[in-house]
PyMOL Python script that loads the backbone (N, CA, C, O; Angstrom):
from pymol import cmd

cmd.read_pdbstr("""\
ATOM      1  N   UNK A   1     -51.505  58.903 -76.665  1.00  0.00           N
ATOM      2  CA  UNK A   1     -51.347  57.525 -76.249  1.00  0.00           C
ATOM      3  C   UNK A   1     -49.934  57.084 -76.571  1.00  0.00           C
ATOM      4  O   UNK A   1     -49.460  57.401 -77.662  1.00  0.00           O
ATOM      5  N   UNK A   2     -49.204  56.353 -75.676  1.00  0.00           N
ATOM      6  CA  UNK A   2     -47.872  55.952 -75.852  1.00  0.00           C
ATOM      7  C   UNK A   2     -47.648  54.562 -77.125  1.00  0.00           C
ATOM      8  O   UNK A   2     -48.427  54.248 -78.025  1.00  0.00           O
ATOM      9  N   UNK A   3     -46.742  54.150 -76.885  1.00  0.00           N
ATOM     10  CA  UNK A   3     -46.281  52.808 -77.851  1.00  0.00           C
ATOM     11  C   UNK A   3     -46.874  51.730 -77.408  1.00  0.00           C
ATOM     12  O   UNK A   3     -47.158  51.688 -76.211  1.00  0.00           O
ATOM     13  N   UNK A   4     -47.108  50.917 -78.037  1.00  0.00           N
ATOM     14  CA  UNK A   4     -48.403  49.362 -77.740  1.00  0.00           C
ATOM     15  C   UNK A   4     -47.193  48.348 -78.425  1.00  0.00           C
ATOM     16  O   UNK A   4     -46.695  48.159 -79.535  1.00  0.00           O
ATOM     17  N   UNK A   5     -47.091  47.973 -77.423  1.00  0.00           N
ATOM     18  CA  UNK A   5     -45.951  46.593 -77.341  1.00  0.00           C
ATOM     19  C   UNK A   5     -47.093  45.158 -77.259  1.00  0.00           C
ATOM     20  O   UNK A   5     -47.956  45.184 -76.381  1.00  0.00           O
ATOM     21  N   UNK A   6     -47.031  44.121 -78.084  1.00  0.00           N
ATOM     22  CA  UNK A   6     -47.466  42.985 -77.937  1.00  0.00           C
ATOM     23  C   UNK A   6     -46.598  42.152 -76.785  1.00  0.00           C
ATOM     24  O   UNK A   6     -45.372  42.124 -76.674  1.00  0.00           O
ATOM     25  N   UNK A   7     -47.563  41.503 -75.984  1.00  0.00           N
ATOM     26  CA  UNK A   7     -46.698  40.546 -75.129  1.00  0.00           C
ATOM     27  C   UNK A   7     -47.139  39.284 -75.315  1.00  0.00           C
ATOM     28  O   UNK A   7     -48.173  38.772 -74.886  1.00  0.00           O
ATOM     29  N   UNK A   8     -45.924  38.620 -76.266  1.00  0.00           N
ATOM     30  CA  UNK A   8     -46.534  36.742 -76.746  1.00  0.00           C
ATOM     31  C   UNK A   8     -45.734  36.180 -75.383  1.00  0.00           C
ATOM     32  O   UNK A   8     -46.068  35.078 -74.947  1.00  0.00           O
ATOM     33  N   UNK A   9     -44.682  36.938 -74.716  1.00  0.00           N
ATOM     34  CA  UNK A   9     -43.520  35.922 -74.161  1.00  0.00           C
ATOM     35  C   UNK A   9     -43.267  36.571 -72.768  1.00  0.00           C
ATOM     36  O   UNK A   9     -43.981  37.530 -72.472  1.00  0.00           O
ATOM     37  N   UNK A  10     -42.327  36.148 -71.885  1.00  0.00           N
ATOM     38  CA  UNK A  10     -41.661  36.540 -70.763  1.00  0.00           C
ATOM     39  C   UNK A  10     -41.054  37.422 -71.178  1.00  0.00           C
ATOM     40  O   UNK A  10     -41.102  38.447 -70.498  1.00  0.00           O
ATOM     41  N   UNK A  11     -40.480  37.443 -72.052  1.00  0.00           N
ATOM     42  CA  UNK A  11     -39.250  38.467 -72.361  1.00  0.00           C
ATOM     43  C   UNK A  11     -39.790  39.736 -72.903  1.00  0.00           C
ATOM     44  O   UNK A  11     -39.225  40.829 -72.944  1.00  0.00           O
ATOM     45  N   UNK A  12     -41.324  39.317 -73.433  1.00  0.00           N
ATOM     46  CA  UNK A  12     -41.805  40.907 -74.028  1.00  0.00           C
ATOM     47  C   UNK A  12     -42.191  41.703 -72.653  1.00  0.00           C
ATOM     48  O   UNK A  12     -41.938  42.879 -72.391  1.00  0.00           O
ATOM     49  N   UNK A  13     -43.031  40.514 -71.655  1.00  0.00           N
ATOM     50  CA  UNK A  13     -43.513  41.087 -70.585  1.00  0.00           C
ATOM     51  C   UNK A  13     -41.788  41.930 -69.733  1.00  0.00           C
ATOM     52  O   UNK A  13     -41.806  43.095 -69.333  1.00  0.00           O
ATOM     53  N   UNK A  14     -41.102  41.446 -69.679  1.00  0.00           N
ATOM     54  CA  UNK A  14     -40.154  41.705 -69.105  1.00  0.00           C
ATOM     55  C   UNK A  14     -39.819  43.241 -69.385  1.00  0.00           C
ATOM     56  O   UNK A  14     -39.920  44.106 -68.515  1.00  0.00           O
ATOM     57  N   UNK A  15     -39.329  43.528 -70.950  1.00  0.00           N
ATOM     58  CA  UNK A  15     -39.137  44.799 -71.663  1.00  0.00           C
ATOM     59  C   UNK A  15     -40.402  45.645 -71.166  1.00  0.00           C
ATOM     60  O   UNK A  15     -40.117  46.752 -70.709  1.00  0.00           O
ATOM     61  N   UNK A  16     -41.584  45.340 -71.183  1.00  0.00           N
ATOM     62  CA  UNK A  16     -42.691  46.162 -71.063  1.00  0.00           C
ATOM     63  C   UNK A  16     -42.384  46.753 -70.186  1.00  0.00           C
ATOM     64  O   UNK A  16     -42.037  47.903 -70.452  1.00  0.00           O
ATOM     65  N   UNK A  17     -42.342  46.397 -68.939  1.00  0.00           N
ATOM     66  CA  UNK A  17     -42.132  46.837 -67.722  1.00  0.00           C
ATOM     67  C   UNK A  17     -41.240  47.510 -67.507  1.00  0.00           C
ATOM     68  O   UNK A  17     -41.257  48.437 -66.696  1.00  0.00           O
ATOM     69  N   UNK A  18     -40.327  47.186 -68.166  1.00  0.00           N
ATOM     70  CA  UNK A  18     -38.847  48.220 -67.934  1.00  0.00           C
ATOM     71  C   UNK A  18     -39.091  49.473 -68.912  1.00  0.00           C
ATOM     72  O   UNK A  18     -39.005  50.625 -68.484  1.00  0.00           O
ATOM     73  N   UNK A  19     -39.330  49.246 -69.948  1.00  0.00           N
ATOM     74  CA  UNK A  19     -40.023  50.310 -70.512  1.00  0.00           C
ATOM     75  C   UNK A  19     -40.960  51.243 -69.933  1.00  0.00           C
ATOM     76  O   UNK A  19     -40.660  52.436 -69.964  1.00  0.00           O
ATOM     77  N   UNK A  20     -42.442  50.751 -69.219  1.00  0.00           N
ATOM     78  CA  UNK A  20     -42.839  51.572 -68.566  1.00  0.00           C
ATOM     79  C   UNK A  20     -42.241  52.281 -67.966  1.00  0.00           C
ATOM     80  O   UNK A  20     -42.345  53.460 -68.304  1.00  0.00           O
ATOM     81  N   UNK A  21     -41.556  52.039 -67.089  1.00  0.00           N
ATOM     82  CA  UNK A  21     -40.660  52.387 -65.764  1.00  0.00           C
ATOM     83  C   UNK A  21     -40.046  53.564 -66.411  1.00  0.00           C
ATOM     84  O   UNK A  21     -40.263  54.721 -66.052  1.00  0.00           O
ATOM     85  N   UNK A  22     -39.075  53.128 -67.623  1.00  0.00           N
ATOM     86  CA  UNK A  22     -38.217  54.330 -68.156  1.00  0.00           C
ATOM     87  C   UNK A  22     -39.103  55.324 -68.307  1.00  0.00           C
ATOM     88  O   UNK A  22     -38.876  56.336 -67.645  1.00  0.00           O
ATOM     89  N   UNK A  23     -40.138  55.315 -69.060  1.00  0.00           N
ATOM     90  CA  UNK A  23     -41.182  56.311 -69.959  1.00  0.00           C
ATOM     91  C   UNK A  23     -41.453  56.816 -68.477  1.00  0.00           C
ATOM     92  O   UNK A  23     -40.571  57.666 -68.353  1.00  0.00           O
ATOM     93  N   UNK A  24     -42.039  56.794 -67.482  1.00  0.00           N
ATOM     94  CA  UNK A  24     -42.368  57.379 -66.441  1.00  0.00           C
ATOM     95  C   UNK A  24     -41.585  58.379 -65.081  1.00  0.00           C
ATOM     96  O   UNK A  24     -41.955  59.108 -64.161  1.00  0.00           O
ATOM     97  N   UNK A  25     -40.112  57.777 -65.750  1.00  0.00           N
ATOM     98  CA  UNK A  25     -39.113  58.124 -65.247  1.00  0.00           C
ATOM     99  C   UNK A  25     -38.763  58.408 -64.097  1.00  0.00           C
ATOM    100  O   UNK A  25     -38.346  59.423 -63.539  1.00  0.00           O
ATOM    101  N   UNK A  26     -39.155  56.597 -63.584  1.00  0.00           N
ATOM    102  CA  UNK A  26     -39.096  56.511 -62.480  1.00  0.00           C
ATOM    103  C   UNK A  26     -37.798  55.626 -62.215  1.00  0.00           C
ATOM    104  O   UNK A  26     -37.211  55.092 -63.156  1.00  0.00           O
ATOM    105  N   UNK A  27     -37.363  55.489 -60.855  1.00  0.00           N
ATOM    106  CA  UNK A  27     -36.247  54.177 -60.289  1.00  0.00           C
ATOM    107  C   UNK A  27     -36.870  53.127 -60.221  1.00  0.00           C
ATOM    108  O   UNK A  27     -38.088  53.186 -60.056  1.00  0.00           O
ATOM    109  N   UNK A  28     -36.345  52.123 -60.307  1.00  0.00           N
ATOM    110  CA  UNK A  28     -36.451  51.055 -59.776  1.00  0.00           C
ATOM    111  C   UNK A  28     -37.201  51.108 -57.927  1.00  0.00           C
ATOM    112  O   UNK A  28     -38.201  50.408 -57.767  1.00  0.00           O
ATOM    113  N   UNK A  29     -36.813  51.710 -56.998  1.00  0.00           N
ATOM    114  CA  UNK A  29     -37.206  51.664 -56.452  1.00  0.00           C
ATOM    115  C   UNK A  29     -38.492  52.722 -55.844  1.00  0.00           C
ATOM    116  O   UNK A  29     -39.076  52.555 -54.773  1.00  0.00           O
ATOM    117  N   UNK A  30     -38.734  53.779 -56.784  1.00  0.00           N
ATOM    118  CA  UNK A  30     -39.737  54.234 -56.565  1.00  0.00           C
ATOM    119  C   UNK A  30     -40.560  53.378 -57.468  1.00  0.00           C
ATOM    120  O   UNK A  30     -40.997  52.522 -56.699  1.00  0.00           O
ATOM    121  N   UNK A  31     -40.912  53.180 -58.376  1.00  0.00           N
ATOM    122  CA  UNK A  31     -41.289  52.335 -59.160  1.00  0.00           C
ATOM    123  C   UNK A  31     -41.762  50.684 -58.715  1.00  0.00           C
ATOM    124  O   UNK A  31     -42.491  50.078 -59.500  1.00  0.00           O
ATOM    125  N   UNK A  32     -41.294  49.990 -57.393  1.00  0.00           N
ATOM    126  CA  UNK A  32     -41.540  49.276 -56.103  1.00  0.00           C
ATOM    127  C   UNK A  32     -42.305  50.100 -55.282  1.00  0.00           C
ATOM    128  O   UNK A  32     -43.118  49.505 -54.575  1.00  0.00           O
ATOM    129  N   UNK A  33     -42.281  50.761 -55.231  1.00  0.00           N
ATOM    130  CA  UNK A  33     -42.328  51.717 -53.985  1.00  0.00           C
ATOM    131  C   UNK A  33     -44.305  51.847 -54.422  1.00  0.00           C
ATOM    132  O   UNK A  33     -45.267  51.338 -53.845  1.00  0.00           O
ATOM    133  N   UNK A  34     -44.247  52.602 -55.456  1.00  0.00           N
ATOM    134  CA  UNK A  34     -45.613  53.321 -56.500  1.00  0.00           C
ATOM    135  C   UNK A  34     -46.541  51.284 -56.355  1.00  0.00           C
ATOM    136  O   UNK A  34     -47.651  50.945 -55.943  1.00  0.00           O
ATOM    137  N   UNK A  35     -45.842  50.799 -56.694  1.00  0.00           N
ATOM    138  CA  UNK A  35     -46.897  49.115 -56.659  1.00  0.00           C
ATOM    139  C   UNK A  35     -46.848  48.300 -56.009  1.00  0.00           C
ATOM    140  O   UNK A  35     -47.326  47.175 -56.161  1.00  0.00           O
ATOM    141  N   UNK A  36     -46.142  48.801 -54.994  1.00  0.00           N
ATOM    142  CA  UNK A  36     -46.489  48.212 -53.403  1.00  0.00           C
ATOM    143  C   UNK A  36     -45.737  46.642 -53.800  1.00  0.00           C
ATOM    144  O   UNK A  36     -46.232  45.525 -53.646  1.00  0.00           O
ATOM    145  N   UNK A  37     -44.433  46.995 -54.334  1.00  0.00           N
ATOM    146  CA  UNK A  37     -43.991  45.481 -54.505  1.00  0.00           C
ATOM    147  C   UNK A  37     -42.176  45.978 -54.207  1.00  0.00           C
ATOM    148  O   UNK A  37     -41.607  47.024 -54.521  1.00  0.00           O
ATOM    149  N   UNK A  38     -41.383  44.144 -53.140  1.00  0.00           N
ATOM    150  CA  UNK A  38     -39.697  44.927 -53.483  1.00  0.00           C
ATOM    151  C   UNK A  38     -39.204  45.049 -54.445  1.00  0.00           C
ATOM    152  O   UNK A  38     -39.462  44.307 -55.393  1.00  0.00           O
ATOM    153  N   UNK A  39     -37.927  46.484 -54.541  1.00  0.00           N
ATOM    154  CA  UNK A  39     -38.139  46.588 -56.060  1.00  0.00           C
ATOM    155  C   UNK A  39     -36.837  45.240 -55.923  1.00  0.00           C
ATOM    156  O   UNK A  39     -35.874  45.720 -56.521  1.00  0.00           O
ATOM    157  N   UNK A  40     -36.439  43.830 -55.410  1.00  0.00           N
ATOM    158  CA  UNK A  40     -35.811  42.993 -55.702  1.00  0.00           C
ATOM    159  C   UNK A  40     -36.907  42.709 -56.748  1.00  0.00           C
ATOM    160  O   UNK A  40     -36.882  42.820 -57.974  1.00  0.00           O
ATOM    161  N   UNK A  41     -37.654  42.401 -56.094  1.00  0.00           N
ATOM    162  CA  UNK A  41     -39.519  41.561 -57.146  1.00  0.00           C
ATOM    163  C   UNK A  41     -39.347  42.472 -58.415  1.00  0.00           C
ATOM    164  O   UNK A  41     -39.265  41.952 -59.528  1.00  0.00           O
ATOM    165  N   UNK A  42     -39.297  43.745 -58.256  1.00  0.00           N
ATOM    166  CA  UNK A  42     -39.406  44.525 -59.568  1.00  0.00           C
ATOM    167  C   UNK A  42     -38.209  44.054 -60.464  1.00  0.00           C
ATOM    168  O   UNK A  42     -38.352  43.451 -61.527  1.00  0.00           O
ATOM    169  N   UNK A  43     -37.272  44.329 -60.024  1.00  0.00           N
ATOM    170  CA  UNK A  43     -35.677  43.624 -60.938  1.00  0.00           C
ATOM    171  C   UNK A  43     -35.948  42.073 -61.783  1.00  0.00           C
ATOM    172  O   UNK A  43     -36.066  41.820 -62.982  1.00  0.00           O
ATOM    173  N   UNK A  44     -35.981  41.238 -60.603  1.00  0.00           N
ATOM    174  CA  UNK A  44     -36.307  40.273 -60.358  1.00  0.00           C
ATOM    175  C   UNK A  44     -37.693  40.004 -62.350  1.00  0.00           C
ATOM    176  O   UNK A  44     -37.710  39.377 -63.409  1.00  0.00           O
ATOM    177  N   UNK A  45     -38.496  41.018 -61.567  1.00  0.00           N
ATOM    178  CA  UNK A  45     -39.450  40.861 -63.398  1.00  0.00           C
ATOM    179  C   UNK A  45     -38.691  41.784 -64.912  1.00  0.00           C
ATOM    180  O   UNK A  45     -38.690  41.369 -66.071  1.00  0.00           O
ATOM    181  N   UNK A  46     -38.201  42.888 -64.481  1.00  0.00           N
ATOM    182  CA  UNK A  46     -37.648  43.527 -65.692  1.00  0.00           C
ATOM    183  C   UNK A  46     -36.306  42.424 -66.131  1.00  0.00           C
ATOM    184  O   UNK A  46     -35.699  42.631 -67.181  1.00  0.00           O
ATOM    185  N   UNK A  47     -35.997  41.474 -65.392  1.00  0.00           N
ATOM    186  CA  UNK A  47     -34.952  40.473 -66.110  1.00  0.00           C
ATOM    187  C   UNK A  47     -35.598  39.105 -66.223  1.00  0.00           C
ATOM    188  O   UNK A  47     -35.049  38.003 -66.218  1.00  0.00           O
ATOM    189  N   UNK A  48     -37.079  39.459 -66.340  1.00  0.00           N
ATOM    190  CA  UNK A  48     -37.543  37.966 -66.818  1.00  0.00           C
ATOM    191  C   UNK A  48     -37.961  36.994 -65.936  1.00  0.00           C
ATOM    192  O   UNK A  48     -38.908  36.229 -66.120  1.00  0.00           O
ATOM    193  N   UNK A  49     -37.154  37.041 -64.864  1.00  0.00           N
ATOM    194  CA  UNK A  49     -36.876  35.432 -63.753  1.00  0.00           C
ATOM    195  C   UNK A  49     -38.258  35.672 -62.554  1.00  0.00           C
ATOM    196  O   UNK A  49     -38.242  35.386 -61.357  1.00  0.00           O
ATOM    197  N   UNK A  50     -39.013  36.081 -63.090  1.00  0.00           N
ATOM    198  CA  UNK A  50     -40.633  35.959 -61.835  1.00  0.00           C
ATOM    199  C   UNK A  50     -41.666  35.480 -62.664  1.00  0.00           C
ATOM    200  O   UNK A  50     -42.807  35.873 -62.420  1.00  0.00           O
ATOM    201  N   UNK A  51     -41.434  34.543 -63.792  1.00  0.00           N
ATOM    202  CA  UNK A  51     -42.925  35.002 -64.321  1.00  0.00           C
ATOM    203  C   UNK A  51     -42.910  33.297 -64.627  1.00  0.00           C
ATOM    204  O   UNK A  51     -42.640  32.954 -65.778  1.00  0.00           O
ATOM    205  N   UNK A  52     -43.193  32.262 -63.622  1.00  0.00           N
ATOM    206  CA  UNK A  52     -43.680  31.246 -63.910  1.00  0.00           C
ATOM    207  C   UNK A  52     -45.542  31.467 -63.882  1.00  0.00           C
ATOM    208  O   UNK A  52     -46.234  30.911 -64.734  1.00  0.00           O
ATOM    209  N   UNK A  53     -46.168  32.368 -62.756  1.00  0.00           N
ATOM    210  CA  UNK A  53     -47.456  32.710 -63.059  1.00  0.00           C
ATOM    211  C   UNK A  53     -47.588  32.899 -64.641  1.00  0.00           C
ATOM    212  O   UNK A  53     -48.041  32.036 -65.392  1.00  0.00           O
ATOM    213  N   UNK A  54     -47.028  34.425 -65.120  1.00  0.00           N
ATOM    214  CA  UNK A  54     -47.186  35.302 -66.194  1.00  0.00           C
ATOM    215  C   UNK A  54     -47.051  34.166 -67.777  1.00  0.00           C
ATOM    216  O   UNK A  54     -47.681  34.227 -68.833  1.00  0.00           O
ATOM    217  N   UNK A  55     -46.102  33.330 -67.382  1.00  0.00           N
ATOM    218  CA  UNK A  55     -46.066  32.111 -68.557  1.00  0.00           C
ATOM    219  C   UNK A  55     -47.020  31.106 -68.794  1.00  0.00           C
ATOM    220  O   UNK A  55     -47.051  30.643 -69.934  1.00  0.00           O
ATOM    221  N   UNK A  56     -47.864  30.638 -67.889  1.00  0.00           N
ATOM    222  CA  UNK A  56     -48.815  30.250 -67.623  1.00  0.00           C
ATOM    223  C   UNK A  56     -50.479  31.474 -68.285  1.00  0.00           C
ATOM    224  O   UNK A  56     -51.224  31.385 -69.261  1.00  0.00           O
ATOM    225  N   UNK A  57     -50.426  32.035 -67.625  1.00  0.00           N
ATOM    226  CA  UNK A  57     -51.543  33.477 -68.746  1.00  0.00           C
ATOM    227  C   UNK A  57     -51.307  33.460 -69.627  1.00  0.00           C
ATOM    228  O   UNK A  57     -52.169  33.359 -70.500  1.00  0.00           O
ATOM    229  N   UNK A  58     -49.887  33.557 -69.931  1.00  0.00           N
ATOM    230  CA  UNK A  58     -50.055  33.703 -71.466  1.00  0.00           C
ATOM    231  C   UNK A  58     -50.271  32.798 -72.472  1.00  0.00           C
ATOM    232  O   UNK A  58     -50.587  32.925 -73.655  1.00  0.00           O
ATOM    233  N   UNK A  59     -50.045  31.891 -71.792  1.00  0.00           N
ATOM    234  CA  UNK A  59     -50.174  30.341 -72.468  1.00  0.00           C
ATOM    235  C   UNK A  59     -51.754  30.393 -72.817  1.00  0.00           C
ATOM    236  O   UNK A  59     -52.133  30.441 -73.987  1.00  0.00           O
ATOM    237  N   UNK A  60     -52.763  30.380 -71.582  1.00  0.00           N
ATOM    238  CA  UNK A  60     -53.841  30.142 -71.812  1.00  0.00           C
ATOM    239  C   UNK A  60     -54.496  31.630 -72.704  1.00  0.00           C
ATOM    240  O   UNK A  60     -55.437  31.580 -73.496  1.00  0.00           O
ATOM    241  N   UNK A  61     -53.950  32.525 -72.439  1.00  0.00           N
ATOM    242  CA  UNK A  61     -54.822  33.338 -73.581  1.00  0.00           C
ATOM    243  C   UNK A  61     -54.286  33.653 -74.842  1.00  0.00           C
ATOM    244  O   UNK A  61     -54.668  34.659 -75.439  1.00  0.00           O
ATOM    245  N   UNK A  62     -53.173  32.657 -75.452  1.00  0.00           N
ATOM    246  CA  UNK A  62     -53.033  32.893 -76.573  1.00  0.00           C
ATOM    247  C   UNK A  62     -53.255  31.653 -77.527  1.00  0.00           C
ATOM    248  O   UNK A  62     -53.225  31.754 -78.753  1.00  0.00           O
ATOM    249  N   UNK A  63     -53.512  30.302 -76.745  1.00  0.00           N
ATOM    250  CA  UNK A  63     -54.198  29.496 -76.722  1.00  0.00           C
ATOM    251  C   UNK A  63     -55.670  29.507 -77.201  1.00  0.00           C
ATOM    252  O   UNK A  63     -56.177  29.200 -78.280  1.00  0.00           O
ATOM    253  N   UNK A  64     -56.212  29.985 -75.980  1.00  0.00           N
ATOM    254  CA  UNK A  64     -57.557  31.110 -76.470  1.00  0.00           C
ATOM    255  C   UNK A  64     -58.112  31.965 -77.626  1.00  0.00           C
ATOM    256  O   UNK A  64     -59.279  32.167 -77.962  1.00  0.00           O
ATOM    257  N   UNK A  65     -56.873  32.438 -78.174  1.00  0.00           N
ATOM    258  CA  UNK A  65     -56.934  33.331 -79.325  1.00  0.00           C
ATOM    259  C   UNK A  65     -57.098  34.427 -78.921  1.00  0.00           C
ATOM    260  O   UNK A  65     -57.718  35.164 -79.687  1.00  0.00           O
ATOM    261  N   UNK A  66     -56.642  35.019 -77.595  1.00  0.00           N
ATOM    262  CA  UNK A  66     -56.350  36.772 -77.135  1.00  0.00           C
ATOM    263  C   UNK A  66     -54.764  36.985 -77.426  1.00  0.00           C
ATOM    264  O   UNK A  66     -53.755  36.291 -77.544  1.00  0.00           O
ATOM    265  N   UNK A  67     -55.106  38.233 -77.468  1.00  0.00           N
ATOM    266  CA  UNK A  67     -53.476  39.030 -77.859  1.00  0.00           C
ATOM    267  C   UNK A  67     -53.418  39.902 -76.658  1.00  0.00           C
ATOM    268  O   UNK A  67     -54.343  40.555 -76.175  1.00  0.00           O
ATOM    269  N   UNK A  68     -52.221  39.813 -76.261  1.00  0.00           N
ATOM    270  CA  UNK A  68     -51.982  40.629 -74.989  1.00  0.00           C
ATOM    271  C   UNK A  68     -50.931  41.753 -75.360  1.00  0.00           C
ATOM    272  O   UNK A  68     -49.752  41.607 -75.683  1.00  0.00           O
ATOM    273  N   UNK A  69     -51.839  43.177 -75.199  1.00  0.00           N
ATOM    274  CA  UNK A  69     -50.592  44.378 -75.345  1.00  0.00           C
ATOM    275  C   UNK A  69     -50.652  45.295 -74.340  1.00  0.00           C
ATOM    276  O   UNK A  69     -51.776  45.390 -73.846  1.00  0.00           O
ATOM    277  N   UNK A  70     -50.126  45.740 -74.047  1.00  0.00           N
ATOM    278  CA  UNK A  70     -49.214  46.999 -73.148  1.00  0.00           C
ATOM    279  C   UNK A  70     -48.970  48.264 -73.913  1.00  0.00           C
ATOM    280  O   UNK A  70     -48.086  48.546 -74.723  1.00  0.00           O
ATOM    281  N   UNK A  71     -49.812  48.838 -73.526  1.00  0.00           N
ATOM    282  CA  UNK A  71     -49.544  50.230 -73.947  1.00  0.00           C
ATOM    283  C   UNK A  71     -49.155  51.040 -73.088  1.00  0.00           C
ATOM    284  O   UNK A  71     -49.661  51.375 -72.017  1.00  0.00           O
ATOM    285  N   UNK A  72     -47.652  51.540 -73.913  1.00  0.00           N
ATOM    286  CA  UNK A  72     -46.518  52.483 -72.510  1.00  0.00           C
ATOM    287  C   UNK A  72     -46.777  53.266 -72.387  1.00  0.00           C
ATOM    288  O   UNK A  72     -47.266  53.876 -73.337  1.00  0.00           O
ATOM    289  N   UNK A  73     -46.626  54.026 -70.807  1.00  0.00           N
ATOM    290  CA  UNK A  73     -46.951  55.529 -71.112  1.00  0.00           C
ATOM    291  C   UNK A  73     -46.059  56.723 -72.245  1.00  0.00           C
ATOM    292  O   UNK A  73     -45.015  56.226 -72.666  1.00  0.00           O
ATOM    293  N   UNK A  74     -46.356  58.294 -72.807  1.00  0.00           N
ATOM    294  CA  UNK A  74     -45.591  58.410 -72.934  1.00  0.00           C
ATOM    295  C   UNK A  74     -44.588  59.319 -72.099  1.00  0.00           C
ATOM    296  O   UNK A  74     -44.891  60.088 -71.187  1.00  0.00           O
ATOM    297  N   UNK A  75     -43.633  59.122 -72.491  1.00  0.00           N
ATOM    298  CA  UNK A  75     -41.846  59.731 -71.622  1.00  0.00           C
ATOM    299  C   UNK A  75     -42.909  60.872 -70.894  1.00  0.00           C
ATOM    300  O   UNK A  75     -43.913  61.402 -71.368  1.00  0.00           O
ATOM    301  N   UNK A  76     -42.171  61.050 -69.342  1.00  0.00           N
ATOM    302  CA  UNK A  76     -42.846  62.066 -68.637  1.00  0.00           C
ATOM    303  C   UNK A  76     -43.946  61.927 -68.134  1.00  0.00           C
ATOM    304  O   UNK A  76     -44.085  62.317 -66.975  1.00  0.00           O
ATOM    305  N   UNK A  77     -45.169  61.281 -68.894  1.00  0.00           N
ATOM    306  CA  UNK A  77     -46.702  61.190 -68.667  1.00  0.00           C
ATOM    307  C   UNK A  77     -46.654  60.895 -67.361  1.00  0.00           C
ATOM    308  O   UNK A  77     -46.876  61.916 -66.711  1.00  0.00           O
ATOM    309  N   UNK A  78     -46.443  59.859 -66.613  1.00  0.00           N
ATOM    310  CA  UNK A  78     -46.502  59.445 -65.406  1.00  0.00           C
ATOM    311  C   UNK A  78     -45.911  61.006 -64.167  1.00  0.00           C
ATOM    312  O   UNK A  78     -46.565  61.579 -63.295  1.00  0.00           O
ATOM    313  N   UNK A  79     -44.745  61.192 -64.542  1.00  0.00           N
ATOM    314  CA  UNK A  79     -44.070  62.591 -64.139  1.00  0.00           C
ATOM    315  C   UNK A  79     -45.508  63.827 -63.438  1.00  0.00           C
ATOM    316  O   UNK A  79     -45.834  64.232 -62.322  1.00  0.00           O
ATOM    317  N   UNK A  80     -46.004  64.033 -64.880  1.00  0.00           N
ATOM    318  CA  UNK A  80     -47.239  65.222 -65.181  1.00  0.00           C
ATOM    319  C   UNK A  80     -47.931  64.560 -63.546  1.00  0.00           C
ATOM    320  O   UNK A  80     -47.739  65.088 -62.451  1.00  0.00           O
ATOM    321  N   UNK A  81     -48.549  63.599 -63.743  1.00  0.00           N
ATOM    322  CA  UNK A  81     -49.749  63.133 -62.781  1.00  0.00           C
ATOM    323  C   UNK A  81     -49.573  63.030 -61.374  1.00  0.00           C
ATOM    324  O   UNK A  81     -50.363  63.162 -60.439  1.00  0.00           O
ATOM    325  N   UNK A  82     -47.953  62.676 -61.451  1.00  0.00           N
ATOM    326  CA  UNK A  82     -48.040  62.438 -59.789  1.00  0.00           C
ATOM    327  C   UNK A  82     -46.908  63.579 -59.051  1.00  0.00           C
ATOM    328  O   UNK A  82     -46.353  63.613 -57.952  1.00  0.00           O
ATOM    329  N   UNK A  83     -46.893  64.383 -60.148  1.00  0.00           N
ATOM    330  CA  UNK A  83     -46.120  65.777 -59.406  1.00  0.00           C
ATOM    331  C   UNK A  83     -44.626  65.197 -59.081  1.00  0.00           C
ATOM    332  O   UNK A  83     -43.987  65.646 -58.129  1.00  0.00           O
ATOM    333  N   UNK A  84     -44.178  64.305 -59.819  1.00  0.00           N
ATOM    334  CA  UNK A  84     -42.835  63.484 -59.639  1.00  0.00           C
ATOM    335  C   UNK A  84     -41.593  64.332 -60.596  1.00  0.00           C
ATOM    336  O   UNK A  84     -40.441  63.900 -60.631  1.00  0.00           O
TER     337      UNK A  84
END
""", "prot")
cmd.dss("prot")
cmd.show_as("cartoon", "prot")
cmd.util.cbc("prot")
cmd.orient("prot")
């Protein structure tokens, strides 16, 4: 199992993602490509600036009393699975 990052904020969510991405060792635009999103949208979240939704969730589930974590893959893992 990879590294388990807590996400209280935009900015953790932000790192997560870019993190994933690295650990999987993928581009930016395959990495768009793999979640059916542009990777502008993908950029766009690994620097923070998409997440008026994501600030809002987190609000209410930490509010709530949930903890939100992300567990990265590790380096390569993604690689192994999709023959990348």
């Amino acid at each position: 199992m990879g590294q388990q990052v807590e996400v209280r904020t935009t900015a953790d969510f932000a790192l997560a993602v870019a993190e994933a991405r690295y650990a999987a060792g993928l581009t930016q635009a395959q990495a768009a490509e793999r979640a059916g999103i542009e990777r502008t949208y993908l950029a766009r979240m690994e620097a923070g600036l998409s997440t008026v939704l994501l600030t809002r969730l987190l609000r209410v589930l930490t509010r709530l009393g949930a903890r939100v974590t992300v567990t990265l893959p590790d380096p390569g893992a993604a690689r192994q699975l999709d023959g990348i």
